[in-house]
C-alpha positions, 0 to 999 in steps of 0.5 A: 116825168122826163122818163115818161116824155123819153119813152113817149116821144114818137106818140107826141110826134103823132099827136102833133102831126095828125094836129097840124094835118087836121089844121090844114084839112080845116083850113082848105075845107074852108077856102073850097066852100067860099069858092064853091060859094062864089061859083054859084052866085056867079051862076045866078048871075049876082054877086054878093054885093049886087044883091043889096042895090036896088035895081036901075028904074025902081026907085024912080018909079017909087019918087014920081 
C-alpha cells in the first residue's frame, strides 16, 4: 500500500489542488449571486426586509 501512495504521489497532489480550486470557485460563485441579487432589489427600489412592511396609509384605512 505504501508503494502504491510512493508512486502516486503527484496524482494526489492533483486531486487536492483541483479539490481546494473547485471550493474556492463554489464558494465565490456564491458570494456574487447574493451580491448580484441585492443590486437588483436595490434597482427596484426595495430591499428584502421592506418587502414585508405594509406600506405607510393602508392599515389605517383598513381600521376606520
Amino acid at each position: 500500500m505504501i508503494s502504491f501512495i510512493e508512486k502516486t504521489w503527484f496524482v494526489w497532489w492533483i486531486l487536492a489542488i483541483l479539490f481546494i480550486l473547485r471550493w474556492f470557485n463554489v464558494f465565490l460563485s456564491d458570494a456574487d449571486e447574493e451580491i448580484a441579487f441585492e443590486a437588483v432589489e436595490r434597482a427596484k427600489g426595495t430591499s428584502a426586509g421592506a418587502s414585508k412592511q405594509i406600506p405607510s396609509g393602508t392599515a389605517g384605512s383598513l381600521l376606520t
